[in-house]
N, C-alpha and C positions, 0 to 999 in steps of 0.2 A: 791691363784693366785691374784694378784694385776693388777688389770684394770683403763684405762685411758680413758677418752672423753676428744674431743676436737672438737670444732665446729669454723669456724675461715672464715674471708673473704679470695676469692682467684681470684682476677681478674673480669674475667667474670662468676664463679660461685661461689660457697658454697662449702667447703667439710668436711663433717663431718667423723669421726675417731674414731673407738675403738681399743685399744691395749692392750694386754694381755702381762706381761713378766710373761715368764716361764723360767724353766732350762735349758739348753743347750739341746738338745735330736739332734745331730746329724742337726741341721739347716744346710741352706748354704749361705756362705758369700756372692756371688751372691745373693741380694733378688729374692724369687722364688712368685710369685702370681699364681691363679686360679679365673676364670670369675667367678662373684657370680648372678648377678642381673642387668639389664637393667629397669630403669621404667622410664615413662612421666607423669608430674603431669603438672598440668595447674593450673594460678592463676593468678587474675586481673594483666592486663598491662607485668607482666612475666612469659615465663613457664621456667622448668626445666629438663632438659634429667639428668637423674641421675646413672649412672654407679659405682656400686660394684663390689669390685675385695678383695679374703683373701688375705692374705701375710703373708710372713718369711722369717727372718734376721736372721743368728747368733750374727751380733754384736749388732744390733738394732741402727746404723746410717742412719737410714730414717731421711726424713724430714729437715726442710730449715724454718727457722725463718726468719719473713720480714726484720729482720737487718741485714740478713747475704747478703751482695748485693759487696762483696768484691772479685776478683777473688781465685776461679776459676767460682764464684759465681753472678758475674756482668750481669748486666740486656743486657747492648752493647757492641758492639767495636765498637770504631768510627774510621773509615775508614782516612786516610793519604796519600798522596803524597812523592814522594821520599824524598822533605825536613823535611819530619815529618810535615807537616803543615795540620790542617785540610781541609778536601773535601768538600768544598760548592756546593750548588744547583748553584751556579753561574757561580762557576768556573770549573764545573763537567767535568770530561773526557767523551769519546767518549761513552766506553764503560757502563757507567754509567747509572742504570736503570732511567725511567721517576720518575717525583715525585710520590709517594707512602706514604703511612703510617707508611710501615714496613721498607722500607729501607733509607727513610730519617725521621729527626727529628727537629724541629722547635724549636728552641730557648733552646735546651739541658744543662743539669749540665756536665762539663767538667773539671776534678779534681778540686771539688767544686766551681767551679764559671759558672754563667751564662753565654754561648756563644749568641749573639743574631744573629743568622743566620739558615740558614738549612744546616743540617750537616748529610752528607750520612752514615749509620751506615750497622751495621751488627749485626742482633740478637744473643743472645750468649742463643744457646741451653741448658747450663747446669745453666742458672738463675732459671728452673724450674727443677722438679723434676717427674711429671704426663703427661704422654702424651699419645694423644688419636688422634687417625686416624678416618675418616668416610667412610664408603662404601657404593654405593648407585647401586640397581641392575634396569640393562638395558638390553633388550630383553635375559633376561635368565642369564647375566654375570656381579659380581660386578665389580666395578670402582670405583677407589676413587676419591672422594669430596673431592677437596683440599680450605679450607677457605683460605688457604696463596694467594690464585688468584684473579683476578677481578672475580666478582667487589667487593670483601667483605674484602679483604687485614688485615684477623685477622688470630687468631688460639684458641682453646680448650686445649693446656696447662697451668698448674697452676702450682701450690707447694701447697704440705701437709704437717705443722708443724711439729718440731721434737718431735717425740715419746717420748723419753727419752731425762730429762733435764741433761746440762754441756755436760760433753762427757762420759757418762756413758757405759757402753758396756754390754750389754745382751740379750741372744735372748729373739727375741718378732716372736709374732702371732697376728693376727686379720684381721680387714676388714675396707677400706677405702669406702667412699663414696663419691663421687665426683659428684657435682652438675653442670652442665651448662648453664648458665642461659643466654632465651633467647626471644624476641618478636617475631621471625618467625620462629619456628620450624614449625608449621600446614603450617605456605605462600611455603616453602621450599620445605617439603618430604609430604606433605598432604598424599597418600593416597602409597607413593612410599613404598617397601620393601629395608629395610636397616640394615647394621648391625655395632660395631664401634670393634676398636682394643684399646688394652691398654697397656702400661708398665710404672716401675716403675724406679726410680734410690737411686741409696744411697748417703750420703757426702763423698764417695771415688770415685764416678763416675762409682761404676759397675749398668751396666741397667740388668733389667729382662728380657726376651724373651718376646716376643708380645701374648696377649691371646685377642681372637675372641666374643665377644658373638654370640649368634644365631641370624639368619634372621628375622626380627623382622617389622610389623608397627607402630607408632605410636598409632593407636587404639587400636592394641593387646597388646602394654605394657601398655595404661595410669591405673592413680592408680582410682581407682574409688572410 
């Protein structure tokens, strides 16, 4: 068996990766995952919620290199008026959200040149490749915790490296690690009951189905 590590920056966290290729045994080209592990570690100035999940590919087209930012692979769209002209914060339609973080952008790269304006964009879900939902339980029923809201206007998707270099194709196995790093986990959920969702996608665009982990607090997963 030939195994791979890869430890890499991802944003707002860390995610660390082992991968196994093996022989074909019937994988599925849908990547299929299973919840492995929830834990919370603490450490000066940042902590980390850290969510495992195994996985399996037939072809083993996981993963997204930081160069790869070309569509279908582009970080935004930037948002247009019927002349094709960009949408400033200036010149913003009605309908147009107030300024934000996530739907405008300050002085953006615009087929390589700097625009110097605020120019209303649209995130492009498929820049990433990891994405993780939060749940947070209120009198007996979870709810999700949306970070895309005020007043925190982020999100907990990244990308995790390609498995296999070029465009090699074989099934793989293993387990992703996925770190999130952050100063207010304890200000947040302190003492709440919470749980998160995860899936994964491939460089074809098929996602995996959503896996749960269990109801969990903060105290009850950190690492000691």
């Amino acid at each position: 068996m030939n195994c791979k590590n890869a430890l890499v920056s991802a944003g707002v966290g860390l995610l660390g990766m082992v991968a196994c290729v093996t022989p074909p045994t019937n994988f599925p080209s849908v990547p299929e995952i299973e919840f492995n592990s929830l834990e919370f570690v603490e450490t000066p100035g940042q902590d980390s919620l850290i969510v495992s999940v195994d996985f399996r590919d037939a072809e083993g087209d996981l993963g997204l290199n930081a160069t790869e930012i070309q569509p279908p692979f582009q970080e935004l769209t930037f948002r247009r008026d019927q002349g094709g002209n960009l949408i400033t914060f200036r010149n913003r339609p009605a309908n147009a959200p107030p300024f934000n973080p996530i739907d405008w952008r300050i002085n953006p790269i615009v087929n390589n040149q700097e625009v110097r304006d605020t120019i209303w964009v649209e995130p492009n879900p498929n820049h990433n490749n990891i994405f993780v939902r939060f749940f947070i339980k209120r009198n007996g029923v979870f709810q999700e915790f949306r970070w895309e809201d005020p007043p925190f206007f982020t999100s907990f998707n990244g990308r995790f490296p390609r498995i296999l270099a070029g465009n090699n194709t074989q099934a793989v196995e293993g387990t992703i690690a996925y770190a999130m790093v952050s100063s207010g986990w304890n200000n947040i959920f302190r003492n709440d009951t919470i749980r998160v969702e995860v899936r994964i996608q491939d460089r074809q665009l098929n996602s995996s189905a959503w896996v749960s982990s269990p109801e969990v607090t903060l105290q009850g997963i950190r690492r000691r």
